[in-house]
Residue frames as qw, qx, qy, qz and C-alpha x, y, z in Angstrom:
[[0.014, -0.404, 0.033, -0.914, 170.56, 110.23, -9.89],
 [0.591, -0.506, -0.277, -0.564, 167.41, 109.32, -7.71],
 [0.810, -0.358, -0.329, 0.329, 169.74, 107.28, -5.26],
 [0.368, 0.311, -0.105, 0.870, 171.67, 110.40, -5.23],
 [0.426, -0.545, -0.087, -0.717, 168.62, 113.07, -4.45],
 [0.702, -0.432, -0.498, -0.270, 167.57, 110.73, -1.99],
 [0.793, -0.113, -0.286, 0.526, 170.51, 110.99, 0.00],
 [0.424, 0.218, -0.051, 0.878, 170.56, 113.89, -0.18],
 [0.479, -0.507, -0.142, -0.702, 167.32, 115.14, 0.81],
 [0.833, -0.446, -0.328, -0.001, 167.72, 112.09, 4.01],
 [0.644, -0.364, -0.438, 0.510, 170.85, 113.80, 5.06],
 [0.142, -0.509, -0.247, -0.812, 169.20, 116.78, 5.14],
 [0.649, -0.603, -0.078, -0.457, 166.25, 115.99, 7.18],
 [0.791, -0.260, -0.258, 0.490, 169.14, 114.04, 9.73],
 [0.357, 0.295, -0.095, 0.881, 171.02, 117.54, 9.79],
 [0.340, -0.589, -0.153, -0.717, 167.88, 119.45, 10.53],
 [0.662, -0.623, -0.301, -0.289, 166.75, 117.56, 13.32],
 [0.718, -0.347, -0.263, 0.543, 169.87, 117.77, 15.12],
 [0.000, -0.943, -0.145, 0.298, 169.47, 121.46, 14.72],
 [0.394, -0.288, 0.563, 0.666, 172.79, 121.79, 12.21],
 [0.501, 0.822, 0.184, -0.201, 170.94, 124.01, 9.84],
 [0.301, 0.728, -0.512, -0.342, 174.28, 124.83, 7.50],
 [0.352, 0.039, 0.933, 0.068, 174.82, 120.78, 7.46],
 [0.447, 0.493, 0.712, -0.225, 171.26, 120.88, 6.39],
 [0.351, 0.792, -0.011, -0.500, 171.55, 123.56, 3.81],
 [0.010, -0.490, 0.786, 0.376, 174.77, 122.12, 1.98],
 [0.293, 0.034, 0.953, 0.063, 172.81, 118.98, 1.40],
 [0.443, 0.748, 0.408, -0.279, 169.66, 121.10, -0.11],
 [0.283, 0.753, -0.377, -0.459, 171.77, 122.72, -2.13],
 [0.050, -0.215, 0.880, 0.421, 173.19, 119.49, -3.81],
 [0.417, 0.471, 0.698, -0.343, 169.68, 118.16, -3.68],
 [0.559, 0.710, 0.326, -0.276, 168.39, 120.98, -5.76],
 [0.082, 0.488, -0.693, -0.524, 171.37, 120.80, -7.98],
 [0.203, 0.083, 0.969, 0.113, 169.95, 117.42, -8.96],
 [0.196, 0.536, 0.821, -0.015, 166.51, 118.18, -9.09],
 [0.200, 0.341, -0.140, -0.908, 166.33, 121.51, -11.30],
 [0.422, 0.038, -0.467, -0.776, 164.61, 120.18, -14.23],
 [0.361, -0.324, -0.835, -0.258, 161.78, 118.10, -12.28],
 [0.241, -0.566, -0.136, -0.776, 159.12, 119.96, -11.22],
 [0.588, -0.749, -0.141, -0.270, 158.08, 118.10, -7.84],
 [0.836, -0.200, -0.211, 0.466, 161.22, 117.05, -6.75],
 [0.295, 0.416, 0.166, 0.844, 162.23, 120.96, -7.46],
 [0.389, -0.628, -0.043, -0.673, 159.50, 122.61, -5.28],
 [0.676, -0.707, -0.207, -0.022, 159.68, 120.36, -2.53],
 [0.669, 0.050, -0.185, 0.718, 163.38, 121.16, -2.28],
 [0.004, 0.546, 0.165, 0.821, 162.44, 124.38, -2.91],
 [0.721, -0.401, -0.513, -0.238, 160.06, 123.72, 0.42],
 [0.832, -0.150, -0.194, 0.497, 162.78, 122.03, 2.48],
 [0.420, 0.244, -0.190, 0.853, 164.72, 125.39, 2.32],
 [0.343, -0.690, -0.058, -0.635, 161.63, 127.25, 3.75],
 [0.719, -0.578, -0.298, -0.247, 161.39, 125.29, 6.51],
 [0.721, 0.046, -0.247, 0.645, 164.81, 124.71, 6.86],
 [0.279, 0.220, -0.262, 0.897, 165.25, 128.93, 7.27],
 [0.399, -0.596, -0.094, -0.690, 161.93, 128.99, 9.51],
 [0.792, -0.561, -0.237, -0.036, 163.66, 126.82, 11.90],
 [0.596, -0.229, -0.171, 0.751, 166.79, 128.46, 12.28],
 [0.069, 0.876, 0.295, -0.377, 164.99, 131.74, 12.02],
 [0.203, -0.351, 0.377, 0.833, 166.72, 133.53, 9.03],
 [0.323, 0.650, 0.563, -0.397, 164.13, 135.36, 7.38],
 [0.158, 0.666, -0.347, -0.642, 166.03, 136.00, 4.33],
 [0.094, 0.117, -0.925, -0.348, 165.95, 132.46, 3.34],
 [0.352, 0.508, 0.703, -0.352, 162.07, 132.11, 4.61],
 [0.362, 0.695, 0.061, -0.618, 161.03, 135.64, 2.16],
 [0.071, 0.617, -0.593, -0.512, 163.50, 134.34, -0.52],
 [0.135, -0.007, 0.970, 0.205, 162.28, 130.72, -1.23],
 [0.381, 0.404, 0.670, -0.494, 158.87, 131.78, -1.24],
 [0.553, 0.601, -0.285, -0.502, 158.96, 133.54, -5.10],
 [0.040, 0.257, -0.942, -0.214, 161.79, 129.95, -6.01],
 [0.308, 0.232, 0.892, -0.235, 158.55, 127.70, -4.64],
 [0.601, 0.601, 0.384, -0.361, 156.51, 129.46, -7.54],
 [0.484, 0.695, -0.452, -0.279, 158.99, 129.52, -10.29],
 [0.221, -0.194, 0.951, 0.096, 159.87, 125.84, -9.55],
 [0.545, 0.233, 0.767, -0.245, 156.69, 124.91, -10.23],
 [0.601, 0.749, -0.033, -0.279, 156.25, 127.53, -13.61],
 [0.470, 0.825, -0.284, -0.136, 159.76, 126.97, -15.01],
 [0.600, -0.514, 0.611, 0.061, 161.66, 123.96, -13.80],
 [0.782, 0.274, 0.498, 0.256, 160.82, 122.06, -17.44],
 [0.463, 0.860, 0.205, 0.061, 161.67, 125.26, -18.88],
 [0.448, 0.621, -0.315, 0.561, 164.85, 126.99, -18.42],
 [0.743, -0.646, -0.044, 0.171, 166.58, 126.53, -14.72],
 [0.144, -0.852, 0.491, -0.115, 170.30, 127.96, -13.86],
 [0.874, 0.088, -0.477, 0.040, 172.65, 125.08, -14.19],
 [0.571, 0.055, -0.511, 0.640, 174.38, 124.38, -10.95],
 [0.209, 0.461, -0.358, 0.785, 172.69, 126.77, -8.86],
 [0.291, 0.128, -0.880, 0.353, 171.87, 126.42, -5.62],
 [0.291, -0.499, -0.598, -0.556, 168.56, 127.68, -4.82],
 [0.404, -0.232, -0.395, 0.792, 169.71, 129.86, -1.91],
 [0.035, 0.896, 0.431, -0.100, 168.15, 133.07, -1.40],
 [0.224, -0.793, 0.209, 0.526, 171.63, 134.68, -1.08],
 [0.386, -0.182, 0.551, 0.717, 172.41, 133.67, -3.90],
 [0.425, 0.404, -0.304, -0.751, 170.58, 135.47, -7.17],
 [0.694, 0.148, 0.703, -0.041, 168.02, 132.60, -9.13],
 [0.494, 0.844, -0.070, -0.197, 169.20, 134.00, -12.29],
 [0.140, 0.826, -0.545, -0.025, 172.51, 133.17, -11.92],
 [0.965, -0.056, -0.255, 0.001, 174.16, 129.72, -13.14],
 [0.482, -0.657, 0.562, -0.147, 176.99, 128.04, -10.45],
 [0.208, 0.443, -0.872, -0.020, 179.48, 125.31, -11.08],
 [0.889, -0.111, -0.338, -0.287, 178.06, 121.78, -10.65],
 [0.304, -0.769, 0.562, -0.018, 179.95, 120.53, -7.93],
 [0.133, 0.454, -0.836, -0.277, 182.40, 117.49, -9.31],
 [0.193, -0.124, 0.903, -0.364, 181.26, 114.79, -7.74],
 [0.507, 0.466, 0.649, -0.322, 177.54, 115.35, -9.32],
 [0.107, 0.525, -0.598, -0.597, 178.86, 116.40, -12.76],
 [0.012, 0.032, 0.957, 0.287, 178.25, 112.84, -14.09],
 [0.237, 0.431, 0.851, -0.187, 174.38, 113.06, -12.85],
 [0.258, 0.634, 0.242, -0.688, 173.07, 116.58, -14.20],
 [0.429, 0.355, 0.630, 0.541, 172.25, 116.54, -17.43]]
């Protein structure tokens, strides 16, 4: 799982800097599929998505990650959405399919 995240969070920050912000998002979102139930690995994702929507200016995913970045840190050992992606558009209440491929890692 940690060789997983990693990857995922490195082609991230490779996505970002070539300005391919939905590249960059698709790869946070598996990220934080991985890293619901650990708290830092959870906020910094959490983190990653601000910055992620304060450089492609979408200010729904800036306003939205800011409450996630304090309930990662209260409630990531506690009760997390399985599978979901930790979008703003998407509701943080609401669990999402695991996609296949990381099925084997989430527990």
């Amino acid at each position: 799982m940690d060789e997983a995240y990693e990857q995922e969070v490195e082609q991230a920050e490779q996505a970002s800097q070539r300005g391919d912000f939905e590249t960059a998002f698709r790869h946070l979102e598996r990220a934080h599929v991985l890293a619901q139930r650990m708290t830092g690995r959870h906020t910094f994702i959490h983190w990653r998505m601000l910055v992620a929507g304060l450089r492609s200016g979408d200010v729904r995913e800036v306003v939205g990650q800011v409450p996630r970045i304090v309930a990662s840190i209260l409630f990531s050992r506690l009760w997390v959405p399985r599978g979901n992606s930790g979008r703003a558009r998407v509701s943080a209440f609401k669990p999402m399919p695991v996609p296949r491929d990381l099925q084997h890692l989430v527990r």
